[in-house]
C-alpha positions as YAML, in Angstrom:
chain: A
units: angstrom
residues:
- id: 1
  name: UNK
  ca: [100.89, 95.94, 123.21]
- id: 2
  name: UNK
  ca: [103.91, 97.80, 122.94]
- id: 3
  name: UNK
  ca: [104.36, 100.70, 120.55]
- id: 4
  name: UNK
  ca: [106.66, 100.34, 117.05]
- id: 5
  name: UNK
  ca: [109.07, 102.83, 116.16]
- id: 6
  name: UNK
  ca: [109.43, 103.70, 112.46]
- id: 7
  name: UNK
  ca: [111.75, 106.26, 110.95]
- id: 8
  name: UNK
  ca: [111.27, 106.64, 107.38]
- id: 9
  name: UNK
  ca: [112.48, 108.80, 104.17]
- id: 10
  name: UNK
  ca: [110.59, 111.89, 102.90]
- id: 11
  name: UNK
  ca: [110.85, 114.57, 100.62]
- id: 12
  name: UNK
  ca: [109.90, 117.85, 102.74]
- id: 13
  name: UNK
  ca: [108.43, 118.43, 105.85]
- id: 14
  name: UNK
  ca: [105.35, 120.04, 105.02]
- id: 15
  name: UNK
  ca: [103.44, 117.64, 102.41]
- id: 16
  name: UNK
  ca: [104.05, 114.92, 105.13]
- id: 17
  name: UNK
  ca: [102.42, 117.10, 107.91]
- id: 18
  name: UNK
  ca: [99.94, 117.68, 105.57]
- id: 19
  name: UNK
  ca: [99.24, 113.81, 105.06]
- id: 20
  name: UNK
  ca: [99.94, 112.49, 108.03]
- id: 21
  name: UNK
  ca: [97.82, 114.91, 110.23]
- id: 22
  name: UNK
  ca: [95.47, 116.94, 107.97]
- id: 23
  name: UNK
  ca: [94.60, 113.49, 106.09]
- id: 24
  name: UNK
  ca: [95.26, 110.92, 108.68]
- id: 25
  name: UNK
  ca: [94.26, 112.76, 111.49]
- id: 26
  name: UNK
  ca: [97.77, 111.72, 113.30]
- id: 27
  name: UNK
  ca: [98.55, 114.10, 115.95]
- id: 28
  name: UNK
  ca: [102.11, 115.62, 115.86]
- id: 29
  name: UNK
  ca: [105.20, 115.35, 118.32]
- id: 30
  name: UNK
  ca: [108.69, 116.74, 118.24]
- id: 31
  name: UNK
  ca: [109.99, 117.65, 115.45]
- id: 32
  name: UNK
  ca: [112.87, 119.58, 114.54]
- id: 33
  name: UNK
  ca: [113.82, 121.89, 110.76]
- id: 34
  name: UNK
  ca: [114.55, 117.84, 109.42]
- id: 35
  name: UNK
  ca: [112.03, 115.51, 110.98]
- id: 36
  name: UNK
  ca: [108.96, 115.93, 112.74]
- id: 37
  name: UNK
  ca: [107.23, 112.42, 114.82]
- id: 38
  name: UNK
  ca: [103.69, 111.63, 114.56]
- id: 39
  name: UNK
  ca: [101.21, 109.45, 116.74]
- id: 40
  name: UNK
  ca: [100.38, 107.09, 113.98]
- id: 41
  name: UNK
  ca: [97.44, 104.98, 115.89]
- id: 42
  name: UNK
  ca: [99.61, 105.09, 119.38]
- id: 43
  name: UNK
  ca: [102.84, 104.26, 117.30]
- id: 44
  name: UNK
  ca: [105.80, 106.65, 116.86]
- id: 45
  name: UNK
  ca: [106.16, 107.68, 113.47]
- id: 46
  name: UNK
  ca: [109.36, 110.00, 112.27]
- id: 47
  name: UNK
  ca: [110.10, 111.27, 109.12]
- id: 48
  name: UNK
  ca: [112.95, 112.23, 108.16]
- id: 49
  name: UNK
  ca: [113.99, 114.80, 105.37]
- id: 50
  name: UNK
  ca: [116.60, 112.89, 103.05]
- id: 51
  name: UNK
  ca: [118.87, 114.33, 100.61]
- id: 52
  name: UNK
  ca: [118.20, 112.49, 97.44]
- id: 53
  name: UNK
  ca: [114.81, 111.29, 98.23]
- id: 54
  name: UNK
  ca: [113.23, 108.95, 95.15]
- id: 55
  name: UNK
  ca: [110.12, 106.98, 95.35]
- id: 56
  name: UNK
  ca: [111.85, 104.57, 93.55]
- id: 57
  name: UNK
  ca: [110.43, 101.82, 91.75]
- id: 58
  name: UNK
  ca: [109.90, 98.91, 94.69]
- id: 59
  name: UNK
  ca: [109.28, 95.56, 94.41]
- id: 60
  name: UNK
  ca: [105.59, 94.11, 94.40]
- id: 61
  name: UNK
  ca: [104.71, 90.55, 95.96]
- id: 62
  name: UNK
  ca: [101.80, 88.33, 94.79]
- id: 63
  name: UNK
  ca: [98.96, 88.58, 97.55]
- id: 64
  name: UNK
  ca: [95.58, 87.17, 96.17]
- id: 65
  name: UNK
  ca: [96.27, 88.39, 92.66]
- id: 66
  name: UNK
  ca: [96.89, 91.99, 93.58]
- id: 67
  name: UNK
  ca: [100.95, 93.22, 93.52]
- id: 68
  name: UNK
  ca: [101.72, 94.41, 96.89]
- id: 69
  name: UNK
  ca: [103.96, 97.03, 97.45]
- id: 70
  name: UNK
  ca: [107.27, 96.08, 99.26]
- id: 71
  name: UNK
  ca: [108.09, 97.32, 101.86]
- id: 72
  name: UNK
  ca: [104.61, 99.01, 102.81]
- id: 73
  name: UNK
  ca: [103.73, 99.32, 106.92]
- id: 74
  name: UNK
  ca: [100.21, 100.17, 108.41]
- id: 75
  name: UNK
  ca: [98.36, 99.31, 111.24]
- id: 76
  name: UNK
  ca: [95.05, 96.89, 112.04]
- id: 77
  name: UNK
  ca: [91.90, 98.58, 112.60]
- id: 78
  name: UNK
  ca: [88.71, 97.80, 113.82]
- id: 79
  name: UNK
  ca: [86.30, 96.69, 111.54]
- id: 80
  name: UNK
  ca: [83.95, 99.40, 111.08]
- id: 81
  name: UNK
  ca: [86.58, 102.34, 111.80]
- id: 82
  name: UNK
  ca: [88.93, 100.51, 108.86]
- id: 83
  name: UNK
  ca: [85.38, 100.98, 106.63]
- id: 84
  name: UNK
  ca: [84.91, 104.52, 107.85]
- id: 85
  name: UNK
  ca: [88.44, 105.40, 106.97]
- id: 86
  name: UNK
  ca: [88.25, 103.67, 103.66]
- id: 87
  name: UNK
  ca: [84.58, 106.06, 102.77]
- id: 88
  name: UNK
  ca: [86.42, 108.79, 103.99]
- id: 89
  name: UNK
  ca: [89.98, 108.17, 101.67]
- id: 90
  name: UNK
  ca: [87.57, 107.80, 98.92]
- id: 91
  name: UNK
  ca: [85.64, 110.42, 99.18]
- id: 92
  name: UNK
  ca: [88.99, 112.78, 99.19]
- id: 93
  name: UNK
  ca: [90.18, 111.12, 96.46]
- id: 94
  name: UNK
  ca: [93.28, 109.43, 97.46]
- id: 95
  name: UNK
  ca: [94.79, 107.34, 94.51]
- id: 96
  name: UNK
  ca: [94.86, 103.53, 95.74]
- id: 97
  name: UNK
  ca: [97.39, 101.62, 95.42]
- id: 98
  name: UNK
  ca: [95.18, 98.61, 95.89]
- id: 99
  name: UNK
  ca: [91.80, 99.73, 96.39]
- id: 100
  name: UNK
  ca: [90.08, 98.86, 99.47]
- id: 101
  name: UNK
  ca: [88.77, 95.42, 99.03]
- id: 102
  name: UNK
  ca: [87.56, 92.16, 101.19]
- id: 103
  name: UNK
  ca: [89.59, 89.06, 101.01]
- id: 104
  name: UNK
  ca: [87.44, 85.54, 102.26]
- id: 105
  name: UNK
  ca: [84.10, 86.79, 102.50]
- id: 106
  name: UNK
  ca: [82.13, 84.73, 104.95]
- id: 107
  name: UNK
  ca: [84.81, 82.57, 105.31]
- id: 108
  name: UNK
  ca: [87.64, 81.80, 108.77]
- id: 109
  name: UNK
  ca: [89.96, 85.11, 108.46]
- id: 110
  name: UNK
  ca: [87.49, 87.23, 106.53]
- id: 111
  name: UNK
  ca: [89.70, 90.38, 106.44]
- id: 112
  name: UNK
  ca: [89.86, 93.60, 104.09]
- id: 113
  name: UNK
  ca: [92.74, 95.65, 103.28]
- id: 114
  name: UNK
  ca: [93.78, 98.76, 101.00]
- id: 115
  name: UNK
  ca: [97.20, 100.30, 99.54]
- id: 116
  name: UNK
  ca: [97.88, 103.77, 99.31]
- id: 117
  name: UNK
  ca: [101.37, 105.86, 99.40]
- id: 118
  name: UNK
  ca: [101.88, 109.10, 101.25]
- id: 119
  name: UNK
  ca: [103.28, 112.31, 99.37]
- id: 120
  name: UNK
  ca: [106.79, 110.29, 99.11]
- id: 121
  name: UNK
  ca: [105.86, 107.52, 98.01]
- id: 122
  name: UNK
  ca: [105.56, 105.30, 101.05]
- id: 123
  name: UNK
  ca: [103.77, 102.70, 101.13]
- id: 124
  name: UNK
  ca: [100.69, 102.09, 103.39]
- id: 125
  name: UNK
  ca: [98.36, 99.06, 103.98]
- id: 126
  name: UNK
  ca: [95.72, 99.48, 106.16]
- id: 127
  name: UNK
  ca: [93.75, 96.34, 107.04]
- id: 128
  name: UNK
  ca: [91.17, 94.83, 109.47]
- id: 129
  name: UNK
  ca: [90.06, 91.26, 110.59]
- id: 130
  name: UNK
  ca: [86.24, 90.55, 111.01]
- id: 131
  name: UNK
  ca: [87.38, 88.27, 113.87]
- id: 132
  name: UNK
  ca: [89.88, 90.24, 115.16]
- id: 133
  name: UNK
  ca: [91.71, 86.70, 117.09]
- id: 134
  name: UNK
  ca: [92.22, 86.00, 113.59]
- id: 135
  name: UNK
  ca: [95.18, 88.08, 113.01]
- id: 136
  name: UNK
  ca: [97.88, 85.38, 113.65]
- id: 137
  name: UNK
  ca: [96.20, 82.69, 112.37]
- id: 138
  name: UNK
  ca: [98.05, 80.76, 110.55]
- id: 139
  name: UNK
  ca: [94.66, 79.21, 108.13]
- id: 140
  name: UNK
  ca: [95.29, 76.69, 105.22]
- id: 141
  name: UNK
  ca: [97.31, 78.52, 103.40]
- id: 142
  name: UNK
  ca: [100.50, 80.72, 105.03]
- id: 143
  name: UNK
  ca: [101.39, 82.16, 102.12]
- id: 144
  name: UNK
  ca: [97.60, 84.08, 101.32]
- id: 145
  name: UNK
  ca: [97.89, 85.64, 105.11]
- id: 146
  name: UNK
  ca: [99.45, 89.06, 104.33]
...
């Protein structure tokens, strides 16, 4: 698979070093007195200073009852390293979004996901697959496969 690039807005440099590596564990790149680019799970990542910066109020989608933060980006984990990191974001009390949670337990496309923003107020979904071929699935219903 070929890595994403994503360039997104922040407020200051040194709250999103501090989330991105010291929380996330994301090792940094370049990164100059405006942006700085992370490995975010083999993806680049760059954020970018903005003048102006507001974590405005963003739209919200219905996904299985839950409003989900649009837009939000992420990445698929494995299974058990998606419930390591979700222990570990708990246990330093990061403020969910929506809280890590399993969607179709036992069921074709059993999955689990959580929300949570970085220090600008970017949205993040992290989510994993317990069969990971299940990913592109399209199921019985397209519209529940966020």
């Amino acid at each position: 698979m070929q890595p994403f690039h994503l360039a997104l807005s922040v407020r200051d440099l040194e709250s999103t070093r501090d989330f991105y590596t010291g929380l996330l564990g994301c090792q940094e790149g370049r990164s100059s007195d405006t942006w700085i680019d992370f490995d975010f799970y083999g993806h680049q990542l760059v954020a970018h200073v903005t003048q102006g910066h507001e974590a405005a109020a963003l739209p919200t989608s219905e996904v299985d009852k839950h409003a989900v933060p649009v837009p939000h980006f992420g990445v698929v984990l494995e299974w058990e390293e998606w419930h390591v990191l979700a222990g570990y974001l708990k246990d330093e009390k990061v403020e969910f979004v929506i809280k890590p949670y399993t969607r179709f337990k036992d069921q074709p496309g059993e999955q689990a996901t959580m929300f949570f923003r970085d220090p600008s107020g970017n949205n993040l979904e992290f989510k994993t697959f317990r069969d990971p071929d299940m990913l592109f699935d399209k199921g019985e219903d397209e519209d529940e496969s966020e």
